[in-house]
C-alpha positions in Angstrom: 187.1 211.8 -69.7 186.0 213.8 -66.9 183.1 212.2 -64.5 181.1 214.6 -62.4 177.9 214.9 -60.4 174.9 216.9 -61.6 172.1 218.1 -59.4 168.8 216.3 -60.0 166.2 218.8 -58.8 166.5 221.2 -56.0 167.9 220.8 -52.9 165.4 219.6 -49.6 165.7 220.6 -46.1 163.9 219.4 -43.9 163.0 221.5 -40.4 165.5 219.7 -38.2 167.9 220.9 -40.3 168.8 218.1 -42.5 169.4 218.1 -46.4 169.2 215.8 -49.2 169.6 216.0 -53.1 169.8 213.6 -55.9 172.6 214.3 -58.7 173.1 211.9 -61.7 176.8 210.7 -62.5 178.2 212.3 -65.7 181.0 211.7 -68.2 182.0 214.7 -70.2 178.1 215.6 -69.3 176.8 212.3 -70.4 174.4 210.5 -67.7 176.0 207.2 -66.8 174.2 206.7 -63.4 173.1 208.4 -60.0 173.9 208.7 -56.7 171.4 210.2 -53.4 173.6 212.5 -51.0 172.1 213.4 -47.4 172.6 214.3 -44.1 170.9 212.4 -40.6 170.8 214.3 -37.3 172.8 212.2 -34.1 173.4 212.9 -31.0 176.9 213.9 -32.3 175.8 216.6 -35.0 174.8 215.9 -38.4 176.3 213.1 -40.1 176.3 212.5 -44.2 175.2 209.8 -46.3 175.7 208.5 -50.0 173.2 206.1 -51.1 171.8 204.7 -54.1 175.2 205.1 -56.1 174.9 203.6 -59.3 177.4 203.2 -62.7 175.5 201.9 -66.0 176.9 198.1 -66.5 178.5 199.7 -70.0 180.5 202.3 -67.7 182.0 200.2 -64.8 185.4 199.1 -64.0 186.8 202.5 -65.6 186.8 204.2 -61.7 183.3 206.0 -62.1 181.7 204.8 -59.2 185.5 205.7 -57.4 185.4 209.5 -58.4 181.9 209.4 -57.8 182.3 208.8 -54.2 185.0 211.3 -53.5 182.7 214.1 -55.1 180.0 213.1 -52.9 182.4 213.6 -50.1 183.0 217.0 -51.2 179.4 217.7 -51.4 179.0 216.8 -47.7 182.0 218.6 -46.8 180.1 221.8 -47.6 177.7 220.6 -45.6 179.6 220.9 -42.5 179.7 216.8 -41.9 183.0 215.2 -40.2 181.6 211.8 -40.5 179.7 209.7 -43.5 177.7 206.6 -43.2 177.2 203.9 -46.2 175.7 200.8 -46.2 176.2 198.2 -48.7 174.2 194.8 -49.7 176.1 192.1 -47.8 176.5 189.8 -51.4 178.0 193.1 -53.1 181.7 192.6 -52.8 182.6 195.5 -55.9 181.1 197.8 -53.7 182.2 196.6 -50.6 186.1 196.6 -51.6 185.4 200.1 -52.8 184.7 201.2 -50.0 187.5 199.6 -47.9 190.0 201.2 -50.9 188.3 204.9 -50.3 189.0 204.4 -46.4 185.7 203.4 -45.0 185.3 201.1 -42.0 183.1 198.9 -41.3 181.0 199.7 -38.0 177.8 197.2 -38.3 176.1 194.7 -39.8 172.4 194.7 -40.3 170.8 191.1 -39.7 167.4 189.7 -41.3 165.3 187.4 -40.0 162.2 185.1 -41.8 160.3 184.1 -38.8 158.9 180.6 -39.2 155.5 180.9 -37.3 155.8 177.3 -35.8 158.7 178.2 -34.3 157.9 178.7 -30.3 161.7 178.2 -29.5 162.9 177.0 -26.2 161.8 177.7 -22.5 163.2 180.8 -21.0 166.0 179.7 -18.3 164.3 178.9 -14.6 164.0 182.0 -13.1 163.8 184.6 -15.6 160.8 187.3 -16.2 160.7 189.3 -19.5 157.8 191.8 -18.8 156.8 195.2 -20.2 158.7 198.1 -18.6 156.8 200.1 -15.6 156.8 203.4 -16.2 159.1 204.0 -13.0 161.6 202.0 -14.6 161.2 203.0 -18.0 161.6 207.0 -17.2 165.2 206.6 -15.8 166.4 204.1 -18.6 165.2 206.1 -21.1 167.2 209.1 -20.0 170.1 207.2 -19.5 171.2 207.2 -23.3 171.1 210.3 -26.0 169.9 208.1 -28.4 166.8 206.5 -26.5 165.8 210.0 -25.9 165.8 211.2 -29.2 163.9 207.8 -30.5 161.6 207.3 -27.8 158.6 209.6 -26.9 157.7 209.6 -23.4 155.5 206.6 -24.2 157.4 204.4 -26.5 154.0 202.7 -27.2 152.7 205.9 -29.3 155.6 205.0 -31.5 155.1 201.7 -31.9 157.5 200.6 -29.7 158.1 198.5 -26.5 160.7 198.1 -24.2 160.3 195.0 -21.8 162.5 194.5 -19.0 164.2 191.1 -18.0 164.5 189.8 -14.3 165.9 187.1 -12.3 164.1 186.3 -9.4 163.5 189.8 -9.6 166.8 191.2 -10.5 167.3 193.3 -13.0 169.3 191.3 -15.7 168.4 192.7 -18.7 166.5 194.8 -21.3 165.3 194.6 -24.7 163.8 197.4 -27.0 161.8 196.8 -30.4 160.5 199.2 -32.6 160.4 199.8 -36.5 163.0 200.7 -39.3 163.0 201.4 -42.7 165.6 198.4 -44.5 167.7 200.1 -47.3 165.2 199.0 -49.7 162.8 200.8 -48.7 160.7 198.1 -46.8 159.7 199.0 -42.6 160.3 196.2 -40.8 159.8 195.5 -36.4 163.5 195.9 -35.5 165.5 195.2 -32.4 167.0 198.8 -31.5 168.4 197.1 -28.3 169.5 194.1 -26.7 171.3 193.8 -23.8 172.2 191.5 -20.8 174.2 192.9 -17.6 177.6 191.9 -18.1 177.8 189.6 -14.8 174.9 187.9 -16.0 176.1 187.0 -19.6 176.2 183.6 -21.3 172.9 182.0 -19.1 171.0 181.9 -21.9 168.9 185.4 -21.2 170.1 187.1 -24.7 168.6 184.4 -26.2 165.3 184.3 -24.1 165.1 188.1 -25.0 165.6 187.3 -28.6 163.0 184.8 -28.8 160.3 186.9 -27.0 160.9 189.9 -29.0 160.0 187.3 -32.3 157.2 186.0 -30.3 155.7 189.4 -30.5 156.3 190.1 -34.0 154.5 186.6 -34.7 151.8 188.1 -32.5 151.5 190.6 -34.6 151.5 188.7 -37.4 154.2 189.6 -39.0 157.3 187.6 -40.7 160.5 189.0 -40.5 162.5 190.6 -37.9 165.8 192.7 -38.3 168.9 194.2 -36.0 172.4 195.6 -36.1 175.3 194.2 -34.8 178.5 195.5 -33.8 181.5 193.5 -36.1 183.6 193.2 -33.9 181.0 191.9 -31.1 181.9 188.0 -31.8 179.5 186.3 -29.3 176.6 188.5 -30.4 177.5 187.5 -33.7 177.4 183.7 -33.0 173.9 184.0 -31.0 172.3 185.9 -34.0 173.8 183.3 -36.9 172.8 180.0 -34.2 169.3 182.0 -34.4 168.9 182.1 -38.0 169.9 185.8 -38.9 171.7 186.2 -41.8 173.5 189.6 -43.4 171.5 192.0 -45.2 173.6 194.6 -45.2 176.9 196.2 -44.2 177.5 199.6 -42.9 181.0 201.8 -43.5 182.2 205.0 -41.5 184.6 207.1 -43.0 186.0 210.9 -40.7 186.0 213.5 -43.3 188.4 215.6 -41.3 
């Protein structure tokens, strides 16, 4: 039996350039599930995605979802992508292991929180400020990275965002940017797009400080959940975010195409 993919609907491209396309998977032109092939612009050039790949219950464990994959590959090599992105629900260990076996890595995990509105936390360690940015301070950091320039207008607040700044006795220790994302599901959630603590200053107790008052604003705000990314192999970031009470959502693979 031969499984294929077969375009559902035409093909969108969007201005910047980017394309996506739904195809349903097929067995000898039978329908036995779906999959959602796309491309996302970064700083690096466009980079695919495959998303959404499904296998009716009646259909797995015959290598579907396997040949599947590879012909979503092939779709986004003729889209010019080196690179693909998946992400897979933390408690799905079939797809995760297929993923490992088509030679995807994994290169972050994306952490949920349910924010318990009673929940002040801790002080913040003697000495330490958390503010919002000035704008003198927040037009060189901004510049500093490809990606805070492509995410951030001018003034991150007509965004939705904030980026606060975090000082001892007024030294620069610190910053912490919050924003919005989408979740996999669908759902838009305040996210933490960065966190960070000059590496001189680590383990004081400031990563958690800036944790805390970036879930003291979503309370603010009133809302309930709060989400970030972290790097696998980052094992102390890791530890702060479990001792916190993030847990795994899901888990994002990287495969080069060339």
């Amino acid at each position: 039996m031969t499984t294929t993919l077969r375009p559902v609907g035409p093909l969108q491209q969007a201005g910047d350039g980017t394309r996506s396309r739904a195809y349903e998977v097929c067995v000898n032109s039978r329908p036995v599930g779906g999959v959602r092939i796309a491309t996302v612009r970064t700083a690096d050039g466009a980079v695919g995605t495959i998303s959404d790949l499904r296998v009716a219950e009646a259909d797995r464990g015959r290598g579907r979802g396997t040949v599947a994959a590879l012909a979503a590959e092939e779709v986004l090599r003729g889209w010019d992508c080196e690179r693909i992105r998946v992400s897979v629900p933390a408690g799905a260990a079939p797809a995760r292991r297929l993923a490992a076996a088509l030679g995807y890595t994994e290169s972050g995990h994306l952490l949920l929180k349910e924010l318990d509105r009673a929940d002040p936390g801790p002080p913040a360690p003697a000495g330490l400020e958390v503010r919002p940015m000035t704008a003198a301070e927040f037009a060189p950091w901004r510049s500093a990275a490809p990606g805070r320039r492509e995410l951030l207008p001018d003034d991150p607040a007509a965004g939705g965002a904030r980026v606060d700044i975090a000082l001892r006795d007024g030294v620069p220790v610190g910053h912490l940017w919050t924003g919005w994302r989408d979740l996999p599901a669908g759902e838009r959630v305040p996210y933490v797009w960065e966190v960070e603590v000059t590496a001189t200053e680590r383990g004081k107790g400031y990563g958690r400080a800036l944790m805390r008052r970036a879930e003291a604003a979503v309370r603010e705000a009133g809302g309930h959940r709060l989400a970030l990314r972290v790097d696998p192999a980052n094992a102390p970031a890791r530890a702060l975010y479990a001792s916190l009470g993030y847990r795994p959502l899901s888990v994002d693979y990287e495969k080069r195409l060339y």
